[in-house]
C-alpha positions as CSV (number, residue, x, y, z in Angstrom):
1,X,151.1,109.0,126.3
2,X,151.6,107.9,122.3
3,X,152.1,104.9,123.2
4,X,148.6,104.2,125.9
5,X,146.5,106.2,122.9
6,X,148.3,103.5,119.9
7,X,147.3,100.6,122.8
8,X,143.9,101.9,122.9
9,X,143.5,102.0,119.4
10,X,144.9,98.5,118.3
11,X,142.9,96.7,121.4
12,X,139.7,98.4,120.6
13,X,140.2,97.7,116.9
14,X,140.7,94.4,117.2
15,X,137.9,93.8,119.7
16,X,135.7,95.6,117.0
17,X,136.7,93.4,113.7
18,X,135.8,90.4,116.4
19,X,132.2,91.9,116.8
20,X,131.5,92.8,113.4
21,X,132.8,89.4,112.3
22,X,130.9,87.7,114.5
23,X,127.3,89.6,113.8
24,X,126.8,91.8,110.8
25,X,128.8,89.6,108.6
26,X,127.9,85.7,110.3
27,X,124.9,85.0,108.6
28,X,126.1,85.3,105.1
29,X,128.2,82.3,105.7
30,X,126.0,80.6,108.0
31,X,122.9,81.3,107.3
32,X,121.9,78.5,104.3
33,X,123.6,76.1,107.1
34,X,121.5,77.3,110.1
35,X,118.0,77.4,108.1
36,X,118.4,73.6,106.8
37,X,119.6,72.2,110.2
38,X,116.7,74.0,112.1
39,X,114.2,73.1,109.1
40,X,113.5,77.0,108.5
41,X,114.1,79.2,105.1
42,X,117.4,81.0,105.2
43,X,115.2,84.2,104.9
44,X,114.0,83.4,108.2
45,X,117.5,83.2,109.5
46,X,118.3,87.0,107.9
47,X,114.9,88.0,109.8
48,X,116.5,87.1,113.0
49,X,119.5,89.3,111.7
50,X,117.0,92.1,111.0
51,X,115.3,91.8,114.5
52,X,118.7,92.0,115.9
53,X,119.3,95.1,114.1
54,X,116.2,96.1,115.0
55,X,116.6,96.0,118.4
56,X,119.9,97.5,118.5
57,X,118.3,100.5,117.2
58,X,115.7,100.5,120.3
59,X,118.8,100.1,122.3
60,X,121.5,102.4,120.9
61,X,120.8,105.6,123.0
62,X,120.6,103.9,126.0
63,X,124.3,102.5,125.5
64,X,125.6,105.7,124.4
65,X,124.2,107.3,127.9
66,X,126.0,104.3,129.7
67,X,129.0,105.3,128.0
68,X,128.3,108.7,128.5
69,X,128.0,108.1,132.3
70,X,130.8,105.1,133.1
71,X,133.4,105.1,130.5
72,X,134.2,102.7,127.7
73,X,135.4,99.9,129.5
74,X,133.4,98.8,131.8
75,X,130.4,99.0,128.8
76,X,132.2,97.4,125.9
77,X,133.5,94.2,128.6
78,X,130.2,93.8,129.9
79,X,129.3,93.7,126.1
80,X,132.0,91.2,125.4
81,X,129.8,88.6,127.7
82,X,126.4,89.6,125.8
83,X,128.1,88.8,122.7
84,X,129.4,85.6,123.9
85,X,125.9,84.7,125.1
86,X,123.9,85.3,122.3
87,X,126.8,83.5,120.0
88,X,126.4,80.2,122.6
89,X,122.8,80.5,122.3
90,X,122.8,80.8,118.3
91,X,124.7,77.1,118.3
92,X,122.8,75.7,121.4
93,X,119.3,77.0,119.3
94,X,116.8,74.1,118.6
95,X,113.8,75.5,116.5
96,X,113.1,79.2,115.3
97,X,112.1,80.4,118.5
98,X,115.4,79.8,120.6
99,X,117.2,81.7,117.2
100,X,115.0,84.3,117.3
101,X,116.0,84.9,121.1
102,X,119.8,84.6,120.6
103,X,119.6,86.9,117.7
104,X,117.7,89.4,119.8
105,X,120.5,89.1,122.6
106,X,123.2,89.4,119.8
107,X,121.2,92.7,119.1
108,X,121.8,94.2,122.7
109,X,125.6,93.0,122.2
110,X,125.0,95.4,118.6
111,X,123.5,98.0,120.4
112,X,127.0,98.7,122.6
113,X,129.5,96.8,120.8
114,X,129.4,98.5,117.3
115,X,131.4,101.6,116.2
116,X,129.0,103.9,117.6
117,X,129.9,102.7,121.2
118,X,133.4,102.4,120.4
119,X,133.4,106.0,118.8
120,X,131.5,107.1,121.9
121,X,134.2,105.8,124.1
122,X,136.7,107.3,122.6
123,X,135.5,110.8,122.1
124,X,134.8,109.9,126.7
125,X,139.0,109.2,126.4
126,X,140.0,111.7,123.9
127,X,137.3,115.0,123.8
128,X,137.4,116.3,120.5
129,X,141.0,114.9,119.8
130,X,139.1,112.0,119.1
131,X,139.3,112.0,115.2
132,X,142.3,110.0,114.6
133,X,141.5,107.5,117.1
134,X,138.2,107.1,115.4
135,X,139.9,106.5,112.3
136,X,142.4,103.8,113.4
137,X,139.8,101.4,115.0
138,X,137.9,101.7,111.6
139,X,141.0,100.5,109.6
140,X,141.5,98.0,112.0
141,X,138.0,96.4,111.9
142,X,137.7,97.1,107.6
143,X,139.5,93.7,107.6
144,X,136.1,92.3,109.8
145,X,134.8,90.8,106.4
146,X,138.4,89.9,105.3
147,X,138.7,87.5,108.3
148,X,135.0,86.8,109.3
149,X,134.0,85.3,106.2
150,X,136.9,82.9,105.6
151,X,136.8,81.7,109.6
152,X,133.1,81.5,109.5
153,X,133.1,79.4,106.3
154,X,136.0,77.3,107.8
155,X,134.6,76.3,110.9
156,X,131.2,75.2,109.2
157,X,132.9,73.1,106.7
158,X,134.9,71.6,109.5
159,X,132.6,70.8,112.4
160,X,129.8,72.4,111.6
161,X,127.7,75.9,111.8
162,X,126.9,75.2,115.6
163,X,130.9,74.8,116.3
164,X,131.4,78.3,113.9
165,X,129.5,80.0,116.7
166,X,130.7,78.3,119.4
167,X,134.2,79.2,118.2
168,X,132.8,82.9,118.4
169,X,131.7,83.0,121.2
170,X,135.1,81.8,122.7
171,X,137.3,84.2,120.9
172,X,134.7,87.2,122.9
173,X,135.7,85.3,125.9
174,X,139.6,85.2,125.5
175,X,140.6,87.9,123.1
176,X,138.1,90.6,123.2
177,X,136.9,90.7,127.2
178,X,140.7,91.2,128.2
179,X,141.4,93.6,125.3
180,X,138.3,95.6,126.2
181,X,139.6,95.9,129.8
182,X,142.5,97.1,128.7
183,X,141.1,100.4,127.7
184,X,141.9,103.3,130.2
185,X,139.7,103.8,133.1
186,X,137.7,107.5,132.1
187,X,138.7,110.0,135.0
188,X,136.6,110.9,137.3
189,X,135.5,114.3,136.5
190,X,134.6,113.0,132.9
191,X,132.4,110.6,134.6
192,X,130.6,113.3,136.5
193,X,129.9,115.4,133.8
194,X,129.0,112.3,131.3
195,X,132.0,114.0,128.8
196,X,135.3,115.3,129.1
197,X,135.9,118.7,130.3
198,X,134.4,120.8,127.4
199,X,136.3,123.9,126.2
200,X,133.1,126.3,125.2
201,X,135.3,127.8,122.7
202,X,135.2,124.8,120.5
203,X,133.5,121.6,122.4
204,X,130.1,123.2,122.6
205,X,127.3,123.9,120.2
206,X,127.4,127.9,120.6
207,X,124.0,129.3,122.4
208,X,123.5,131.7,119.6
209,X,123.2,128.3,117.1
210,X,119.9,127.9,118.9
211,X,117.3,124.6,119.1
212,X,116.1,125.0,115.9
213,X,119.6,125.2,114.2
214,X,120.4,122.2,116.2
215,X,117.4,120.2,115.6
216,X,117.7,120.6,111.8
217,X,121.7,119.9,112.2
218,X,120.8,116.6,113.5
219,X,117.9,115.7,111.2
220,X,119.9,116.1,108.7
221,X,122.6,113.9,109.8
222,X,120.2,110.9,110.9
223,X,119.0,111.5,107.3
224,X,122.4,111.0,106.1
225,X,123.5,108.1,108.2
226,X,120.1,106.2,107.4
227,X,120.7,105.9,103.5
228,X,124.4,105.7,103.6
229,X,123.8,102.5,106.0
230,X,121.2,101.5,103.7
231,X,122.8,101.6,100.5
232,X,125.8,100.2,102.3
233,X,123.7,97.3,103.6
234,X,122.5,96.2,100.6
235,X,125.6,96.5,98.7
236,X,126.7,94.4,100.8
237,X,123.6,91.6,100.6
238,X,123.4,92.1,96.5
239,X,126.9,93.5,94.7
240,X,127.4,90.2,93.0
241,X,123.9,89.6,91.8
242,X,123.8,93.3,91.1
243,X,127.2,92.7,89.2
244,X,125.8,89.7,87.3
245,X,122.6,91.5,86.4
246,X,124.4,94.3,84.8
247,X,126.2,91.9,82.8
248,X,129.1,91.2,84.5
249,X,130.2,87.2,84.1
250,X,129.9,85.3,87.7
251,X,134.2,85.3,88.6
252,X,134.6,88.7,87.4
253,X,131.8,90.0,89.2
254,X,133.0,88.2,92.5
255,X,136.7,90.2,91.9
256,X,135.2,93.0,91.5
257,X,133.1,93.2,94.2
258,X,136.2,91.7,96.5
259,X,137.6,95.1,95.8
260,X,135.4,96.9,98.6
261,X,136.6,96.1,101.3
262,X,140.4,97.3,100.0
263,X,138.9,100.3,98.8
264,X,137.3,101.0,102.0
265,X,140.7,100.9,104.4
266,X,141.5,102.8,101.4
267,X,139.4,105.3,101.8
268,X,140.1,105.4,105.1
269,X,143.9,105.7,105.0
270,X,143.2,108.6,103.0
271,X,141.7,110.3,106.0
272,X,143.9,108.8,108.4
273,X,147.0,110.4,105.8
274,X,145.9,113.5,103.3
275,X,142.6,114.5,105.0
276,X,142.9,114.6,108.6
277,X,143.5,118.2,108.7
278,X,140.9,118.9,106.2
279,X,137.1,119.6,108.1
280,X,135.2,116.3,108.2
281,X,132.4,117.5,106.6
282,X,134.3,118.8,103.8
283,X,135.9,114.7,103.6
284,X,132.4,113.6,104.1
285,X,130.7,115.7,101.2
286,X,133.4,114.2,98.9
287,X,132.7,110.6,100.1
288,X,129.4,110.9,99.9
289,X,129.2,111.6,96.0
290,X,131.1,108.4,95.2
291,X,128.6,105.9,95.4
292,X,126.1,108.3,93.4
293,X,129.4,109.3,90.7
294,X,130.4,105.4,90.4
295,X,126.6,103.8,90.2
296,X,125.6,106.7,86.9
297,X,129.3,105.7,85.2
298,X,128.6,102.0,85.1
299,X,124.9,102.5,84.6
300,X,126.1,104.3,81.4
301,X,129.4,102.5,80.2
302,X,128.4,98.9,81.5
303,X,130.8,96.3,82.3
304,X,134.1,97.9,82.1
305,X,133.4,100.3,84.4
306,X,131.8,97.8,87.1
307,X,135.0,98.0,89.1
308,X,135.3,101.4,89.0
309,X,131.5,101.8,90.7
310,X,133.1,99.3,93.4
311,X,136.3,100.7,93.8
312,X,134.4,104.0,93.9
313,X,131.4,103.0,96.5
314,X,133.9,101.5,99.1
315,X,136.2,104.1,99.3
316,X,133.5,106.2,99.5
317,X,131.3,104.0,102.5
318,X,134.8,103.4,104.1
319,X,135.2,107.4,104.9
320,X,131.7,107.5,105.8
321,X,132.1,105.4,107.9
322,X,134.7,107.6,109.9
323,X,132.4,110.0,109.6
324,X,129.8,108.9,111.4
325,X,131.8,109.3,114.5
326,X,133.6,112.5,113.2
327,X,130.9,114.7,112.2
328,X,128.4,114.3,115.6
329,X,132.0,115.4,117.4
330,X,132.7,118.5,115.7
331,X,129.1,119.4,115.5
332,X,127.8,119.1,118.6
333,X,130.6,118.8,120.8
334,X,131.9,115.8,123.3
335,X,128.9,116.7,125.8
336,X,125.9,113.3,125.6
337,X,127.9,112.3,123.0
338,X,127.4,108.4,123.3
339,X,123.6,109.5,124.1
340,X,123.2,111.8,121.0
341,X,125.4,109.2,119.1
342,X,122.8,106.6,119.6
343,X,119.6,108.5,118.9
344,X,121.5,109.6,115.3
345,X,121.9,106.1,114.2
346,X,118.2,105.3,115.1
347,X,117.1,105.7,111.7
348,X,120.2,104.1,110.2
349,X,119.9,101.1,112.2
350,X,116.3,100.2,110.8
351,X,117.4,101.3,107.8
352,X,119.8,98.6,107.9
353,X,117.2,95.5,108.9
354,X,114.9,96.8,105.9
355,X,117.6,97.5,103.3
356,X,118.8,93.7,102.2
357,X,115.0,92.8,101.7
358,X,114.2,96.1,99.8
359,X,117.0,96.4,97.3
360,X,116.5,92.8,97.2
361,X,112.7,93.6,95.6
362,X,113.8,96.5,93.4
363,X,116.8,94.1,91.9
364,X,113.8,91.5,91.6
365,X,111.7,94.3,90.0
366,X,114.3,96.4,87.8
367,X,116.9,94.1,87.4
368,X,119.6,96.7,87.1
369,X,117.5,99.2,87.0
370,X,117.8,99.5,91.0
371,X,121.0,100.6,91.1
372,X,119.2,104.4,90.0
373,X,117.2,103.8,93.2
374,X,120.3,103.9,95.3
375,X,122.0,106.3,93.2
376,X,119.1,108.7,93.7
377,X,119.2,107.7,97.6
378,X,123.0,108.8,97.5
379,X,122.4,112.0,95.7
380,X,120.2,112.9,98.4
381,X,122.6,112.2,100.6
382,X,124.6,114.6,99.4
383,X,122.1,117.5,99.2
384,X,121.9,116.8,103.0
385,X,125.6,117.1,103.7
386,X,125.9,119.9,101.1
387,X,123.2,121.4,103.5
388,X,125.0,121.5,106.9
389,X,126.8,123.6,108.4
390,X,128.6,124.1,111.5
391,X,127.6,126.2,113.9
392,X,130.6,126.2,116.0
393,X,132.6,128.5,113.9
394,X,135.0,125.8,112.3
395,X,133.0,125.0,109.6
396,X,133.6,125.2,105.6
């Protein structure tokens, strides 16, 4: 039974590094490539990224109630294909129009083929056992920028940005299609009730909790969600320009902002070891201070302190990360997870389309200065999560 859940983990993980290499983090290699050859601005190509985010925010609930209702597998597979298609139709695109269609179809693929869907999946597997299997697919797909960037870059020197997608599409095709059908079949009675079997002892939201306790519950989550995506997003559009505005010379500033994504499967090691019997909102309130903690210490001290704000803000987006998955589950139970999964990240997901344009403004406007904007943002983040509770008895 170890063995099935480790399978599970390590084919879903490395189906999701493929997706997020080959969508959230394709344009930044491909994008100056893709805007010359199609005689567009390479802002116009990160609109296209930001309508595909856009739409997998339109789409998100609906994936998580297919989830909800057939399993993971037959969902993320089918996704698989999507992905494939819009990837084909990114290299077969002509003008603005036919990119602006495959980046839409790579936004349905987004919608069902992002952590969310794979967190959903696994909580339709695993009930509220779900945590640790949550955390391994997120260390698994932390390396997404690790390989996506290099490959991406690769292929476009080689043969070209067209090829780069292409290759993409492929590896959906061959490697992440059979590992997604891999995944265990949910059993029927899990189907039927859109969940596993919930124990109303710990699985549900108590009665007693009430609408209103659960309405402002999940407000303040989507509030959470949407800034932590945001600031995430646009640390990860601007750290070295931010870097280099604060003073920190161009090489050292591309180090230090090479130590996120360690510092994120860091962070989430952390949970996977010390924390995993610690509440996840207790892990999440200490993550999501770090940003906030490591943006005031380089504001103040300046550049030697730049990779302490780095080191600081991936461990602490890399546990966020986690709990995003984590904290829906022991909130509200496995019941409409995927469903309530998806209307969560809502807000986070346009969040995410606005974030890299901006950040991008307030760095044009404040220079340095915007890094108190997100600071602030992360502070409030933290009032929210210093603000929940849970309702199901379990809660610190």
């Amino acid at each position: 039974m170890k063995a099935n859940r480790s399978l599970t983990i390590t084919s879903l993980g490395i189906a999701q590094t493929l997706a997020w290499a080959s969508s959230y983090y394709l344009p930044a290699m491909l994008a100056t490539s893709m805007a010359r050859d199609l005689g567009i601005s390479a802002p116009t190509v990160f609109l296209g990224f930001s309508l595909a985010l856009v739409v997998s925010a339109l789409l998100g609930p609906l994936a998580g109630q297919l989830i909800d209702r057939y399993g993971g597998r037959p969902v993320l597979a089918a996704n698989s294909v999507i992905f494939a298609a819009g990837l084909a139709g990114l290299a077969l695109a002509q003008g603005p129009l036919g990119m602006m269609i495959a980046w839409a179809v790579l936004g349905v693929a987004m919608a069902a083929g992002l952590y969310e869907a794979a967190f959903a999946a696994l909580v339709h597997l695993y009930g509220k056992d779900a945590r640790g299997a949550i955390t391994g697919i997120t260390l698994f797909a932390g390396f997404a920028s690790t390989v996506g960037w290099p490959l991406s870059a690769w292929l476009e020197l080689e043969w070209g940005w067209r090829a780069a997608c292409f290759v993409w599409a492929g590896l959906h095709l061959v490697v992440a299609l059979p590992l997604n059908l891999t995944l265990p079949a949910s059993p029927v009675a899990h189907l039927v009730q859109g969940a596993p079997a919930a124990d109303p002892a710990t699985d549900s939201v108590p009665a007693a909790a009430g609408t209103q306790n659960t309405t402002r519950t999940a407000v303040l989550l989507a509030f959470v969600f949407a800034v932590t995506w945001f600031i995430s997003t646009a640390m990860a559009a601007h750290l070295p320009r931010l870097l280099q505005i604060q003073g920190v010379p161009l090489a050292t500033a591309l180090v230090f902002a090479g130590l996120v994504g360690p510092a994120q499967v860091a962070g989430r090691l952390l949970e996977y070891g010390l924390l995993r019997n610690i509440h996840p909102l207790v892990s999440a309130r200490v993550a999501g201070v770090m940003h906030t903690l490591g943006a005031v210490i380089f504001l103040f001290i300046g550049v030697p302190a730049g990779a302490v704000f780095t080191v600081l803000h991936g461990a602490g987006n890399g546990v966020l990360t986690i709990a995003k998955g984590t904290l829906p589950l022991v909130l509200f139970g496995v019941k409409d997870y995927g469903a309530r999964q998806g209307l969560l990240m809502v807000p986070a997901r346009f969040a995410q389309a606005l974030s890299p344009w901006l950040f991008g403004l307030a760095l044009d406007r404040f220079g340095g200065g915007a890094l108190w904007f997100s600071a602030a943002l992360g502070a409030l983040a933290f009032a929210a999560l210093m603000a929940l509770r849970d309702t199901s008895g379990h809660g610190k």
